[in-house]
Backbone and ligand atoms as CSV (ligand in chain L), in Angstrom:
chain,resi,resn,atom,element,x,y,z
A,1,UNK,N,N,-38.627,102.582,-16.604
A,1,UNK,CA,C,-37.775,101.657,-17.362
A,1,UNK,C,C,-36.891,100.825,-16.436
A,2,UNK,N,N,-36.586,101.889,-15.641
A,2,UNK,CA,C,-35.807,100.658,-14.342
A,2,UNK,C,C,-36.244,99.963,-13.847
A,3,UNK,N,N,-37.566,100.406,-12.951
A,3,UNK,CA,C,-38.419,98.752,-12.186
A,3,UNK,C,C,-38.532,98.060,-13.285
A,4,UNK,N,N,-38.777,98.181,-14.510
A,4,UNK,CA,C,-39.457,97.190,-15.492
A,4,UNK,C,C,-38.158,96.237,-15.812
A,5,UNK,N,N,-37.002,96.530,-15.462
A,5,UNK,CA,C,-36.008,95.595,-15.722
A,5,UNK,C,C,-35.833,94.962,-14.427
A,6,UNK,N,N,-36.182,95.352,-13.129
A,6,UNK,CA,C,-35.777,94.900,-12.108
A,6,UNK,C,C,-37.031,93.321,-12.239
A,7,UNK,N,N,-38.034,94.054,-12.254
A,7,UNK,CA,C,-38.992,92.994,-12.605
A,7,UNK,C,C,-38.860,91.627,-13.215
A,8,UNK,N,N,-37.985,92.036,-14.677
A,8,UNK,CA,C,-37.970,90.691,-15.500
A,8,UNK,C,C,-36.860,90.557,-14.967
A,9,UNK,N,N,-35.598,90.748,-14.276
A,9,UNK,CA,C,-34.850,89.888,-13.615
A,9,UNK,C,C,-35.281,88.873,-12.584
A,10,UNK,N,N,-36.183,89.906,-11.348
A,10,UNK,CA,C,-36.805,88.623,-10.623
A,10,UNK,C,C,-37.243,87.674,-11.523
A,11,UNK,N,N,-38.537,87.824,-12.504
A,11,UNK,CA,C,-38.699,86.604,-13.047
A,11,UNK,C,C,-37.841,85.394,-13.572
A,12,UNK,N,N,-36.808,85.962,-13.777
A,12,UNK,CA,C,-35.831,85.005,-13.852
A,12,UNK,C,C,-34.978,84.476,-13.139
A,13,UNK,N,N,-34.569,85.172,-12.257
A,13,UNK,CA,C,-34.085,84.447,-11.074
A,13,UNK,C,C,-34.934,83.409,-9.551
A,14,UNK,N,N,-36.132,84.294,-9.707
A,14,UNK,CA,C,-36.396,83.459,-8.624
A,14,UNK,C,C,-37.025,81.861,-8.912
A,15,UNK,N,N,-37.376,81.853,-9.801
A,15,UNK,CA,C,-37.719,80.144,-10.207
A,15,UNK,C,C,-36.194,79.650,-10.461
A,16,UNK,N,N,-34.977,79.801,-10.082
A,16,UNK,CA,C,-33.686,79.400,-10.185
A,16,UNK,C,C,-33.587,79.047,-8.603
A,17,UNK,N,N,-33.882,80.126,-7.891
A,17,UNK,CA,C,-33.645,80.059,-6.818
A,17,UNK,C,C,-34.443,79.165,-5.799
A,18,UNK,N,N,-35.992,78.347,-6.243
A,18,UNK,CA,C,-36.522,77.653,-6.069
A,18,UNK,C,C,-35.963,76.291,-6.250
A,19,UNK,N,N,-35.616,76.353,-7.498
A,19,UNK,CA,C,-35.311,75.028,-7.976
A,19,UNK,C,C,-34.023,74.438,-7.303
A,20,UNK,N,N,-33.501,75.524,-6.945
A,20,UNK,CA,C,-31.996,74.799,-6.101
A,20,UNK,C,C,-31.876,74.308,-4.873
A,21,UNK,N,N,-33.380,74.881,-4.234
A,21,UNK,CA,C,-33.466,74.741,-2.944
A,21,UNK,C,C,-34.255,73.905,-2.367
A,22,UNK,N,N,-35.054,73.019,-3.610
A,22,UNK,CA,C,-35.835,71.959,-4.050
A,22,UNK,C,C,-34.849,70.297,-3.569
A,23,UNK,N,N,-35.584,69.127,-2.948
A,23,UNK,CA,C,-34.329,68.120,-2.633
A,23,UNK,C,C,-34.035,67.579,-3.742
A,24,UNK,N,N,-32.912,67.484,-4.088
A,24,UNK,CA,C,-33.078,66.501,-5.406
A,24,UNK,C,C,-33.805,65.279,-5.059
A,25,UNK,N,N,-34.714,64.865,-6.340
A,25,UNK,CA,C,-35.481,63.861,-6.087
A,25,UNK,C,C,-35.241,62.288,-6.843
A,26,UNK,N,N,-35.177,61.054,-6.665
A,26,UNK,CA,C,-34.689,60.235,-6.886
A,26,UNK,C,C,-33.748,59.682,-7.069
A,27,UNK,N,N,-32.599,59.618,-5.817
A,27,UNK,CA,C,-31.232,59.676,-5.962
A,27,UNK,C,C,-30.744,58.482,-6.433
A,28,UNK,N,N,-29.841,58.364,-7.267
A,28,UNK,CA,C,-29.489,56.989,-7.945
A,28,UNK,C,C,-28.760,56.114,-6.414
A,29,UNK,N,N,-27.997,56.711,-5.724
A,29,UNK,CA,C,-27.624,55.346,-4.933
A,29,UNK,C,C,-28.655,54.678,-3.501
A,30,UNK,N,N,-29.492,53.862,-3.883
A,30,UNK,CA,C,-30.220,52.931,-3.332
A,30,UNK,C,C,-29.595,52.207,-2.231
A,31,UNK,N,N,-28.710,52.414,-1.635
A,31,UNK,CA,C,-27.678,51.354,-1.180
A,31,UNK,C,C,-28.285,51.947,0.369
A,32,UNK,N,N,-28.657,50.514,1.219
A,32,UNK,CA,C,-29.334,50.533,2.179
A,32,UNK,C,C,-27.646,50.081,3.375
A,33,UNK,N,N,-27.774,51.163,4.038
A,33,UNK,CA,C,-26.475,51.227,5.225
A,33,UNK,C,C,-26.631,50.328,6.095
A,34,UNK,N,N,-26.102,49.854,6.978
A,34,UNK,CA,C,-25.938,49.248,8.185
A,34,UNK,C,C,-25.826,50.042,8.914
A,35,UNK,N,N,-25.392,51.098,8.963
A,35,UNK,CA,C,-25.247,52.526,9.936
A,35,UNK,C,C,-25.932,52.981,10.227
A,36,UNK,N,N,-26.657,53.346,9.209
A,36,UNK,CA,C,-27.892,54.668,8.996
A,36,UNK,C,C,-29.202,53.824,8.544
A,37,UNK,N,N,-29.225,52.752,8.576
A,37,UNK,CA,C,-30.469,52.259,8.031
A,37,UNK,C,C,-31.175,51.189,8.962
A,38,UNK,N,N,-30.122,50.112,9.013
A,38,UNK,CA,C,-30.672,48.211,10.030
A,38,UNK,C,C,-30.367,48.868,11.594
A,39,UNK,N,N,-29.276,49.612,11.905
A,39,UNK,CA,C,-29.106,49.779,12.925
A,39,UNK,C,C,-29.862,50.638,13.562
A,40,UNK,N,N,-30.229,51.853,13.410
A,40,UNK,CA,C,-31.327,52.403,13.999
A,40,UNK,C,C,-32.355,51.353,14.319
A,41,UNK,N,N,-32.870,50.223,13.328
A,41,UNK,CA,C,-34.350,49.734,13.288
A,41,UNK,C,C,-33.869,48.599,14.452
A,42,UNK,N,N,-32.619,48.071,14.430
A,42,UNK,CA,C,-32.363,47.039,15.344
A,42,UNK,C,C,-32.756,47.860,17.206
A,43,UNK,N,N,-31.722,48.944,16.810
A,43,UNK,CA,C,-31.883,49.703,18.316
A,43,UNK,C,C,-32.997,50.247,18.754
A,44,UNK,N,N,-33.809,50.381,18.149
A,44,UNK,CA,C,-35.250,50.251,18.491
A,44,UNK,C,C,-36.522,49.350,18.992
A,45,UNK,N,N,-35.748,48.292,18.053
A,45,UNK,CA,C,-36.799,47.423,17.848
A,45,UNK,C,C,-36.408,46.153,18.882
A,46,UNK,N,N,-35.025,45.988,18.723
A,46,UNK,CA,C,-34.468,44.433,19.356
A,46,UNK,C,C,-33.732,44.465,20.493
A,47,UNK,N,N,-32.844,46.124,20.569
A,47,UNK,CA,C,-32.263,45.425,21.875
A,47,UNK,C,C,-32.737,45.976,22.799
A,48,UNK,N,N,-34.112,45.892,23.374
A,48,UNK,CA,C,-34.302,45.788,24.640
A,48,UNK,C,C,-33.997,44.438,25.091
A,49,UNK,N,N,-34.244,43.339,24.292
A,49,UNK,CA,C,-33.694,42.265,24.849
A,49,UNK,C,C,-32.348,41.494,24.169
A,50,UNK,N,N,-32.051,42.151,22.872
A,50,UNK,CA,C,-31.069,41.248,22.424
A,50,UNK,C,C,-29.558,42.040,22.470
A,51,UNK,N,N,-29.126,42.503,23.442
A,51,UNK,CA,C,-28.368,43.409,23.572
A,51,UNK,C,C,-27.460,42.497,24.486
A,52,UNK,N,N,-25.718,42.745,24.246
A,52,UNK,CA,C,-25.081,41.875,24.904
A,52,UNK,C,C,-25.457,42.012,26.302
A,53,UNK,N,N,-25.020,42.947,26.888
A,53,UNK,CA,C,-25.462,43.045,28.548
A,53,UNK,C,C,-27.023,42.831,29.294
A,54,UNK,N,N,-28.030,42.309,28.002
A,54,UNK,CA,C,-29.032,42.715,28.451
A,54,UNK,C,C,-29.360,40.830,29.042
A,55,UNK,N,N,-31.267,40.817,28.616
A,55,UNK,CA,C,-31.544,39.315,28.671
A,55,UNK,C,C,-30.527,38.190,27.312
A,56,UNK,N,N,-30.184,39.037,26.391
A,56,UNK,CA,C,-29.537,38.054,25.399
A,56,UNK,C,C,-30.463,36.912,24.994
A,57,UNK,N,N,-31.396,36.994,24.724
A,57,UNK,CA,C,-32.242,35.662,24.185
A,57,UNK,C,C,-31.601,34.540,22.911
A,58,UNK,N,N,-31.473,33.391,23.203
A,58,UNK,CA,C,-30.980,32.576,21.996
A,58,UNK,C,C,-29.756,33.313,21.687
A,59,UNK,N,N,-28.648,33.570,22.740
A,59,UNK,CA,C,-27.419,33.961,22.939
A,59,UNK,C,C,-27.585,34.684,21.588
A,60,UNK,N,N,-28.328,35.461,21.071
A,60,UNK,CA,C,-28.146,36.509,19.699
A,60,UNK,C,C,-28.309,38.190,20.348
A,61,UNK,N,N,-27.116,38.395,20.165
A,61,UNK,CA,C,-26.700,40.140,20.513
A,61,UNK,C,C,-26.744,40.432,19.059
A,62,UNK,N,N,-27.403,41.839,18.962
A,62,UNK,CA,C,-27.689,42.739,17.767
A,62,UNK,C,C,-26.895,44.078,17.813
A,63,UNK,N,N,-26.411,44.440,19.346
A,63,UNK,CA,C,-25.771,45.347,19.349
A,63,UNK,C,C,-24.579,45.887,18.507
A,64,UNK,N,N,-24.033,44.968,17.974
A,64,UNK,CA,C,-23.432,45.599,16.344
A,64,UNK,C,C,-23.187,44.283,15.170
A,65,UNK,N,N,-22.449,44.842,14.325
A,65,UNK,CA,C,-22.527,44.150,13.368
A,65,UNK,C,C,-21.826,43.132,13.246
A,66,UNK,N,N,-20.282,43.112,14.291
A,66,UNK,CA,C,-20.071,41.789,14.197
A,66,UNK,C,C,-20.998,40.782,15.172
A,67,UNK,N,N,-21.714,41.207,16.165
A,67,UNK,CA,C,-22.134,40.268,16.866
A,67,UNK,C,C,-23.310,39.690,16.279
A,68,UNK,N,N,-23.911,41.042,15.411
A,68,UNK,CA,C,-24.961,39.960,14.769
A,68,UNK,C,C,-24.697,38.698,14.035
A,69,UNK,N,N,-23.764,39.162,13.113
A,69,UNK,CA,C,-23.027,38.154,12.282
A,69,UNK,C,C,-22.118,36.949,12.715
A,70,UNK,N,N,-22.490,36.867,14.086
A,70,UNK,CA,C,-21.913,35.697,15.126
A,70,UNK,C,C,-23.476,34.285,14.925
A,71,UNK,N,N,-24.458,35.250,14.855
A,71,UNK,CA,C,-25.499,34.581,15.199
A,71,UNK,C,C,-26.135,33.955,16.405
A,72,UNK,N,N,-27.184,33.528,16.331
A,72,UNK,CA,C,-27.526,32.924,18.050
A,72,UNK,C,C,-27.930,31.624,18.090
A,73,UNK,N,N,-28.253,30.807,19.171
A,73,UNK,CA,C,-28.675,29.658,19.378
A,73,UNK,C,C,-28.906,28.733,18.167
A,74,UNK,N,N,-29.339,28.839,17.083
A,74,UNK,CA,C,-29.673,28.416,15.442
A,74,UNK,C,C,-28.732,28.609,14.316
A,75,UNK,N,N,-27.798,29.176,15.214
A,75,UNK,CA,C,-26.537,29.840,14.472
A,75,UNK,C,C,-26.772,30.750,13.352
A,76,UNK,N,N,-26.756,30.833,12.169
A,76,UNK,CA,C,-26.402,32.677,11.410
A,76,UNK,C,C,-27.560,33.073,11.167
A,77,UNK,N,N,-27.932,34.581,11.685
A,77,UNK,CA,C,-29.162,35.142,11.305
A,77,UNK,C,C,-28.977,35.690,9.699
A,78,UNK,N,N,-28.232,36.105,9.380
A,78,UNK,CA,C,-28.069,36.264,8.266
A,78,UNK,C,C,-27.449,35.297,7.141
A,79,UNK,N,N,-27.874,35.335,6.052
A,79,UNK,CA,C,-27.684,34.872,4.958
A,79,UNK,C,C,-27.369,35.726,3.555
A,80,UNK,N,N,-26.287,36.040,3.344
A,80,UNK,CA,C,-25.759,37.002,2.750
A,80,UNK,C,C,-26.549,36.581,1.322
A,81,UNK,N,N,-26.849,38.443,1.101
A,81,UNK,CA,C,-27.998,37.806,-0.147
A,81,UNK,C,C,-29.299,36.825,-0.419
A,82,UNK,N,N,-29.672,36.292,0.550
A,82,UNK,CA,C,-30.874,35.471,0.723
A,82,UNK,C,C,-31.690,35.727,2.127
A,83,UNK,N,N,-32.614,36.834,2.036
A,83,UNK,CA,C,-33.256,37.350,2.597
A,83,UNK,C,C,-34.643,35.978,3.148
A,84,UNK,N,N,-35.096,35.633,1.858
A,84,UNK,CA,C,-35.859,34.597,2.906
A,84,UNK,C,C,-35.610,33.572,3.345
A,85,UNK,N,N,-34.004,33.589,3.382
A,85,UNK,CA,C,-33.127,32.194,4.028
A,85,UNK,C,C,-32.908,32.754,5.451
A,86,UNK,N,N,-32.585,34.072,5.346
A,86,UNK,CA,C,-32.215,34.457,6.678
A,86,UNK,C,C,-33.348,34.756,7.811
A,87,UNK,N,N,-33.005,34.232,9.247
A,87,UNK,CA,C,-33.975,34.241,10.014
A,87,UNK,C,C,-34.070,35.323,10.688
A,88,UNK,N,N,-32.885,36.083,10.448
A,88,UNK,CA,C,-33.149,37.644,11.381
A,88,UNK,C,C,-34.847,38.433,10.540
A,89,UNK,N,N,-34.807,37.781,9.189
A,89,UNK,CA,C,-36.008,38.142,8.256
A,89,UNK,C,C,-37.029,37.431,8.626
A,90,UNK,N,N,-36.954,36.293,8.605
A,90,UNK,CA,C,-37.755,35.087,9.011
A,90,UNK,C,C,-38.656,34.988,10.279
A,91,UNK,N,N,-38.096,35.555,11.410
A,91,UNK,CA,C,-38.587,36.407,12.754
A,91,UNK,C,C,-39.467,36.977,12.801
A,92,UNK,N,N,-39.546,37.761,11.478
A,92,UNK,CA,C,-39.938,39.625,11.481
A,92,UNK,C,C,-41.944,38.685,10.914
A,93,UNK,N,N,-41.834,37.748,10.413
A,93,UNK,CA,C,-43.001,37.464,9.624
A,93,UNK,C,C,-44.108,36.649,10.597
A,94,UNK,N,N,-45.204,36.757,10.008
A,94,UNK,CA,C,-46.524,36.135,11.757
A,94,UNK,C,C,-45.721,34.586,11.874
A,95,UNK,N,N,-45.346,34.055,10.863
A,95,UNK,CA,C,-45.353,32.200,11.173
A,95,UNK,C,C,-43.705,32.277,10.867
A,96,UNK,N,N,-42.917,32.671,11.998
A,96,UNK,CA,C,-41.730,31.956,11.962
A,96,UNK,C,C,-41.302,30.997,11.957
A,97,UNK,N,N,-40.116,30.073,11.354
A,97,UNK,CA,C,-39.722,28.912,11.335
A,97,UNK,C,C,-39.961,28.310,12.870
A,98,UNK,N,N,-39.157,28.991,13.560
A,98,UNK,CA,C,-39.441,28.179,15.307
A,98,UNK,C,C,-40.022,29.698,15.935
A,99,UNK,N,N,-39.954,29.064,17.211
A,99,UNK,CA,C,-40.331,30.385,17.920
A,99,UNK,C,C,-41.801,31.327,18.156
A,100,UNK,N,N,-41.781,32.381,18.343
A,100,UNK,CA,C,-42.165,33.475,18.261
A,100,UNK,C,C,-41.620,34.455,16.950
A,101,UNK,N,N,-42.899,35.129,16.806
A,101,UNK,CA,C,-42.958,36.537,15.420
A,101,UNK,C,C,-42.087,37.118,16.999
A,102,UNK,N,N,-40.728,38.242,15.992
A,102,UNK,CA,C,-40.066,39.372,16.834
A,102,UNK,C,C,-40.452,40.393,16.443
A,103,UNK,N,N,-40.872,41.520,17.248
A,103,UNK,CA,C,-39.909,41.676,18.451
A,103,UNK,C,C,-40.766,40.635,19.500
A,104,UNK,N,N,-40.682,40.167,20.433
A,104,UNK,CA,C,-41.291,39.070,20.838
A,104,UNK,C,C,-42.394,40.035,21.806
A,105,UNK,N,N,-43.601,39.613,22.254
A,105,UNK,CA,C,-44.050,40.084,22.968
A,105,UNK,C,C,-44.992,39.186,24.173
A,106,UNK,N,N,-44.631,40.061,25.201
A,106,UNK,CA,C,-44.985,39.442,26.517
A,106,UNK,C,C,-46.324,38.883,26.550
A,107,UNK,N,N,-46.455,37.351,26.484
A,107,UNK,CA,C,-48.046,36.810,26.800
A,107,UNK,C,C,-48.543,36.870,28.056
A,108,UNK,N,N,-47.560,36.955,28.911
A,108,UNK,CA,C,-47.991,36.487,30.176
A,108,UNK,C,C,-48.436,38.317,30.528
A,109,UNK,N,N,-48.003,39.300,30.489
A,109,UNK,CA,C,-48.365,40.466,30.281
A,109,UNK,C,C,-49.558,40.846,29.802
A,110,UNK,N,N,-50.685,41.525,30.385
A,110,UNK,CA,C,-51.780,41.534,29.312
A,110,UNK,C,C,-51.906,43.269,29.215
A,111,UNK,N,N,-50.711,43.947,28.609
A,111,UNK,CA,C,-50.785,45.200,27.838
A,111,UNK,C,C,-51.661,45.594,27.113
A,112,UNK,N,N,-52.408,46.573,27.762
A,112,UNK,CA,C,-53.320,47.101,26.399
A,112,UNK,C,C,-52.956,47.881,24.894
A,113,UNK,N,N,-52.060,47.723,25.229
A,113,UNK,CA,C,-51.152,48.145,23.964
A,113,UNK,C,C,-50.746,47.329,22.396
A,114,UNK,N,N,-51.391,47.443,21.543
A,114,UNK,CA,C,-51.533,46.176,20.699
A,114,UNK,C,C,-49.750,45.723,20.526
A,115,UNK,N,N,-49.308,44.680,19.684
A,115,UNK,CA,C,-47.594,44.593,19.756
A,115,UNK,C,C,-47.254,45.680,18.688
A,116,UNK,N,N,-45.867,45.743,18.924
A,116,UNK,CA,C,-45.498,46.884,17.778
A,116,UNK,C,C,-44.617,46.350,17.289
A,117,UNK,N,N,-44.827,45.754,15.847
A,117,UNK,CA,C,-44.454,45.330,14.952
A,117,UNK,C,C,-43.744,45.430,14.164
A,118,UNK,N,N,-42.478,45.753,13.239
A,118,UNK,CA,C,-42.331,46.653,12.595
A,118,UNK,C,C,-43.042,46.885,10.882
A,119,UNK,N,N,-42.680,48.112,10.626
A,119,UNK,CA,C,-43.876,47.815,9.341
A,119,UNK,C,C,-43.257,47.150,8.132
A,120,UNK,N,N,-44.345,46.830,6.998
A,120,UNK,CA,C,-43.677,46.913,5.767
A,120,UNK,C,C,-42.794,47.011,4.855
A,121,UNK,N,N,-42.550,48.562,5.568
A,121,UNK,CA,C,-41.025,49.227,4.953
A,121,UNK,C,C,-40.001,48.913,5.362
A,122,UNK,N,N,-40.260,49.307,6.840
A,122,UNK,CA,C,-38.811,48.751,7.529
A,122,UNK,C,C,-38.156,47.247,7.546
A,123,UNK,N,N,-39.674,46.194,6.972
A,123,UNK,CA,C,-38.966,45.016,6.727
A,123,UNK,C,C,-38.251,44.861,5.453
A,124,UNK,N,N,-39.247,45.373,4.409
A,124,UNK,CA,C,-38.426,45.298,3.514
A,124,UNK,C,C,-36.835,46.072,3.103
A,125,UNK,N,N,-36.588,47.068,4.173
A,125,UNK,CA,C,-35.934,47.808,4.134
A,125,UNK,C,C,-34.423,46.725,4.913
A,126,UNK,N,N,-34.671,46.384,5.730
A,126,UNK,CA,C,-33.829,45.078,6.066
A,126,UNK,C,C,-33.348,43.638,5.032
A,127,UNK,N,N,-34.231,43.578,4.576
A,127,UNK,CA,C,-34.566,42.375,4.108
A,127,UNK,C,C,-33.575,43.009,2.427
A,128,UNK,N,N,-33.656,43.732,2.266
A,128,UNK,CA,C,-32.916,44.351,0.845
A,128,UNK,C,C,-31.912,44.960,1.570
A,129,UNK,N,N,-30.918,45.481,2.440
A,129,UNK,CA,C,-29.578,45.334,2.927
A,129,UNK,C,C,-29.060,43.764,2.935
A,130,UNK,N,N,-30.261,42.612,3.273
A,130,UNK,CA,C,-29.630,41.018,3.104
A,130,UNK,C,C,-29.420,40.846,1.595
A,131,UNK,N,N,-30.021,41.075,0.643
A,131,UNK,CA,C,-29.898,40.867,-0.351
A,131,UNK,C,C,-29.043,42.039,-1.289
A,132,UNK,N,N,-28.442,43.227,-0.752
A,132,UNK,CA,C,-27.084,43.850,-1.200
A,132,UNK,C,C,-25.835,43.643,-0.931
A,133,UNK,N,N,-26.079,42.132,0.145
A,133,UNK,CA,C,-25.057,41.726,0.553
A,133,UNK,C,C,-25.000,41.872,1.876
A,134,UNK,N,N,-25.512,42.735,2.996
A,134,UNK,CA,C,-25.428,42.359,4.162
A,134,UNK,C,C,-23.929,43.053,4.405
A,135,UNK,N,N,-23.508,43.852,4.321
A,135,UNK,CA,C,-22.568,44.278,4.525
A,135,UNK,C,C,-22.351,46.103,5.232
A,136,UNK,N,N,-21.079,45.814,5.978
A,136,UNK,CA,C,-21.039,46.652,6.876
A,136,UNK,C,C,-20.881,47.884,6.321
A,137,UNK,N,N,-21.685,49.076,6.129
A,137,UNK,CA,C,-21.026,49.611,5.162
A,137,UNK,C,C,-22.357,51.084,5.887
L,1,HEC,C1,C,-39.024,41.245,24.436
L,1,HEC,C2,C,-37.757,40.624,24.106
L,1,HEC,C3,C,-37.375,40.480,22.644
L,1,HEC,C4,C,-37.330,41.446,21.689
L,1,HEC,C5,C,-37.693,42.929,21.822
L,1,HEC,C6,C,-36.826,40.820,20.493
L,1,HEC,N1,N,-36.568,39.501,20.722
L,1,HEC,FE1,FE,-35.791,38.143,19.388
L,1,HEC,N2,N,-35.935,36.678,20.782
L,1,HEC,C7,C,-36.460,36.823,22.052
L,1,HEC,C8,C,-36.583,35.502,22.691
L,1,HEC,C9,C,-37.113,35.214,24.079
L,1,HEC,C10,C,-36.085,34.553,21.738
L,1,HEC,C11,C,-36.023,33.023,21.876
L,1,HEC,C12,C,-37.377,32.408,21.559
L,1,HEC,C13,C,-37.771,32.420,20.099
L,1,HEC,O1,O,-36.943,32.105,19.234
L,1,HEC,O2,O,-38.914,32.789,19.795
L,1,HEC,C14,C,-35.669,35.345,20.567
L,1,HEC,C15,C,-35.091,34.780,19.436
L,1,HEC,C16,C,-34.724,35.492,18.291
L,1,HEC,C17,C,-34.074,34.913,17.139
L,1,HEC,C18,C,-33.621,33.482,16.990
L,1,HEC,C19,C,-32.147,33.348,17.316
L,1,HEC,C20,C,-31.689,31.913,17.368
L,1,HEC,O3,O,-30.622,31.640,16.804
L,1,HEC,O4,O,-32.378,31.084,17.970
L,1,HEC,C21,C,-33.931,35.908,16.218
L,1,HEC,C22,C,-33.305,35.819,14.836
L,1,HEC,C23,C,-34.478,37.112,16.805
L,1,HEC,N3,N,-34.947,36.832,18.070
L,1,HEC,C24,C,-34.519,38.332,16.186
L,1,HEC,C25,C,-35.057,39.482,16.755
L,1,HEC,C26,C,-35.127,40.744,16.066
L,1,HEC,C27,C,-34.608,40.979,14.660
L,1,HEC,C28,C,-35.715,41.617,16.923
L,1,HEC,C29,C,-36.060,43.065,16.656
L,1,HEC,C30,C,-36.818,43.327,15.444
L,1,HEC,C31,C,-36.025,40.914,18.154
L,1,HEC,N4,N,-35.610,39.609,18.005
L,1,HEC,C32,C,-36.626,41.476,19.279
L,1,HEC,C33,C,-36.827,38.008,22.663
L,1,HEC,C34,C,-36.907,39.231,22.026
């Protein structure tokens, strides 16, 4: 009679104890960081060259958020809320307005390494921080 109660307690506890330890799944706040989100992808992706101390191309430093928001040579990469106005977005796509597609890659270099691009996500993942406002947060 005793195991038989110990029994139907596990059954009841341990699918409790699953479920808590489960991630919650679909979290309501969507809100794409500048911290934790553009900045990682920038420091990866851009400042090997767009870094104040570095080559600085088209005088545009990415190294933080006010300098992005200084803009470079074309003046503002961003466009608060208008993602396909802004050229820090505009860059990221094969037929940029001027220029070179970024991250830029060496022609004169013949790397066997195809370019590394960033993907899909991570653009759109940028591209929707421009359109939550672009803000430091
Ligand atoms: C290998 C060096 C290199 C890397 C890495 C690189 N860029 Fe550039 N970038 C350049 C050069 C050179 C130019 C100027 C020529 C041009 O516009 O194509 C430039 C220009 C730009 C401009 C235009 C600024 C202006 O006002 O004229 C933007 C915006 C830009 N880059 C964004 C980015 C972003 C975003 C990344 C990372 C995803 C990135 N770049 C990675 C070299 C680089």
């Amino acid at each position: 009679m005793k195991r038989l109660h110990a029994a139907g307690l596990a059954v009841l506890i341990i699918p409790v104890l699953i479920g808590a330890a489960l991630p919650r799944a679909g979290s309501p706040d969507d809100t794409v960081s500048f911290a934790s989100d553009v900045s990682p992808l920038l420091q990866k992706y851009c400042l090997p060259c767009h870094a104040d101390e570095n080559h600085n191309p088209s005088e545009l430093s990415l190294d933080s958020y006010e300098l992005m928001m200084k803009g470079g040579k074309h003046g503002d990469v961003v466009k608060t809320g208008e993602p396909d106005e802004s050229t820090i977005i505009q860059k990221l796509s094969e037929n940029p307005p001027f220029g070179d597609r970024m991250p830029l890659h060496s022609k004169r270099k013949k790397s066997p390494t195809p370019p590394t691009y960033l993907t899909d996500d991570e653009v759109k993942l940028l591209a929707k921080w421009v359109s939550q406002g672009a803000q430091n947060n």
